[in-house]
C-alpha positions, 0 to 999 in steps of 0.5 A: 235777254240782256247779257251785260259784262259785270256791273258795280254791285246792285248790293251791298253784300255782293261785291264785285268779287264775289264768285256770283256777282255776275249771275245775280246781277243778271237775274235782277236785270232780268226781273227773275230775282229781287232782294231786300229793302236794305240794298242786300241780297243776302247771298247766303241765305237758304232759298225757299220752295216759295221762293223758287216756285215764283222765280221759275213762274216769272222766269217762264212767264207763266200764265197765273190766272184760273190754275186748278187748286194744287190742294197743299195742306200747308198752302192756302189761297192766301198765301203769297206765292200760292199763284205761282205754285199753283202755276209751277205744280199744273206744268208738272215742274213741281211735284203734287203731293200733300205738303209743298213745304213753302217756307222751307229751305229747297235742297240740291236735289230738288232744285236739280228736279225743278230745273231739269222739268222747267227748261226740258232739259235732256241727257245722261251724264257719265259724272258718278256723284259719291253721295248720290244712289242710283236708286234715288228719285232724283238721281236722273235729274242729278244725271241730267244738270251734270250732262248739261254743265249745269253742275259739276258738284265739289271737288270732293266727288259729292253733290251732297243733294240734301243740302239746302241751296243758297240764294247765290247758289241758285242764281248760278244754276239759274243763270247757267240754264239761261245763258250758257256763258255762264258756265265755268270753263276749265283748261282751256284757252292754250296754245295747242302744240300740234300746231304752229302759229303765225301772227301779224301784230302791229305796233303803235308806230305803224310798223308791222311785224310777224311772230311764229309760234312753234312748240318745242318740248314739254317738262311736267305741266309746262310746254316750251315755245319759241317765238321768233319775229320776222328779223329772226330773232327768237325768245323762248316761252312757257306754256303753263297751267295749273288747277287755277290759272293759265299762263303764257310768258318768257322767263327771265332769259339773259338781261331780259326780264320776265315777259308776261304775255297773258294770265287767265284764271281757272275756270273762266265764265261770263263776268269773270275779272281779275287783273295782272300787268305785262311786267313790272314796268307797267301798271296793273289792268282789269280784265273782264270776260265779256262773251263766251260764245264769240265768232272771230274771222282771222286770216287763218280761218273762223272760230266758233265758241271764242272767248271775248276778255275786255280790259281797261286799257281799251283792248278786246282779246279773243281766245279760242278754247282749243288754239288758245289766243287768236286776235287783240282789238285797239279799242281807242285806235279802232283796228286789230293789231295782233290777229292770228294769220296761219295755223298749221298742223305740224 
């Protein structure tokens, strides 16, 4: 599959903004979803039964010819979808029954039975949904798209599974089965603060220099580092993270202002942007992420998992979800001029 960092907008009604923009942009690459014939996608709007039975048929490529007759009362040889429905219900995705409801709206739970039966997906979540009984029917299906990442549910601890799902909803869930990049990551991405760092770091005049990170103390939800370069110099930063944004940067300290050395939103996924500057002398910068699933090779050793941010003014930065920042890549100057070079345990 083709996995692109986020594009300009396919619709009119799905900016660039919008939290899915990504994962519907990918799926209509993909040719698994399509929209209307005036340029929206109407991402608000409740997915069908129809609708998902076709997309999980041409997502799976499945063979459409000479299926047995599912025999719904309320689906006949003539209607649009009755193909793909019939594909979806013999590959026991769908359930059999009298009624398939095809124009009506699917709700969470049963697109939680549908995805775990499409993409065979197993396991067993400790995550406990307040509004969903063990005694439910698709209470292990709700158990297994939890245990796979797939949901998370609302913040208030519900999952609310008979509420009908949307069509940018769907295209997340969809996406995350697909590409697991897609899946939001939280509080990750820090400096760990049993470790010590040392970086090399090249400046545009050629010179190389060296910084050391070393953890100091931690105050509430902030840890406190200090940096020292290569002359000996120090300057002290804070580590902090919040429900939605890390950050690392040196306050304000003496005549010297506030340093910014990254701003991440919480969660991150595939497609994610935002955008920040250093510090008040330089213009803003776009940051998108590019893959979540990363393997960087640095003096310090190969890391898996790694997150790759791309900006716009020509940098590739690599963050490592249990170190935290481990490599910075000139685009324009095709050379790596900050890459971790030590790590060790202290």
């Amino acid at each position: 599959m083709n996995i692109g960092s986020s594009q300009a907008a396919t619709f009119k009604d799905v900016p660039s903004k919008h939290p899915n923009s990504s994962e519907i942009e990918f799926l209509v690459q993909e040719g698994i979803i399509k929209g209307y014939d005036n340029l929206t996608f109407k991402p608000d709007n409740n997915v069908t039964n129809a609708q998902v039975a076709t997309m999980i048929a041409r997502t799976l490529n499945l063979d459409l010819e000479n299926r047995p007759n599912p025999n719904f009362l309320d689906v006949s040889k003539n209607h649009g979808a009755y193909d793909a429905i019939a594909a979806v219900v013999d590959e026991r995705i769908f359930p059999k029954g009298k009624m398939f409801y095809p124009n009506e709206p699917i709700t969470r739970e049963k697109m939680a039975h549908v995805l775990v039966n499409a993409f065979d997906l197993t396991g067993k979540s400790s995550v406990r949904f307040k509004d969903v009984s063990t005694k439910s029917s698709y209470y292990a299906a709700i158990s297994t798209l939890a245990a796979n990442n797939i949901t998370t549910g609302y913040t208030d601890g519900t999952f609310k599974p008979k509420s009908p799902l949307t069509r940018s909803h769907f295209s997340a869930f969809l996406s995350r089965v697909l590409v697991p990049d897609y899946i939001p990551v939280t509080g990750k991405f820090k400096f760990n603060k049993n470790y010590q760092y040392t970086f090399e770091y090249i400046e545009n005049n050629g010179r190389i220099g060296t910084e050391v990170y070393t953890y100091k103390k931690s105050d509430k939800n902030t840890d406190l580092w200090s940096v020292t370069d290569e002359s000996g110099s120090s300057r002290n930063y804070q580590s902090i993270l919040t429900d939605s944004r890390f950050k690392f940067f040196a306050p304000k300290q003496g005549n010297l202002d506030e340093y910014l050395k990254f701003s991440i939103p919480s969660p991150v996924k595939l497609g994610s942007t935002w955008n920040y500057a250093y510090n008040d002398s330089y213009l803003s910068v776009r940051y998108t992420v590019t893959s979540m699933s990363e393997s960087v090779d640095t003096e310090a050793g190969t890391f898996n998992q790694v997150m790759e941010v791309e900006s716009t003014d020509g940098y590739l930065y690599y963050f490592d979800q249990q170190y935290g920042h481990i490599l910075t890549y000139d685009l324009d100057n095709d050379q790596v001029v900050y890459e971790l070079i030590d790590l060790k345990k202290k």
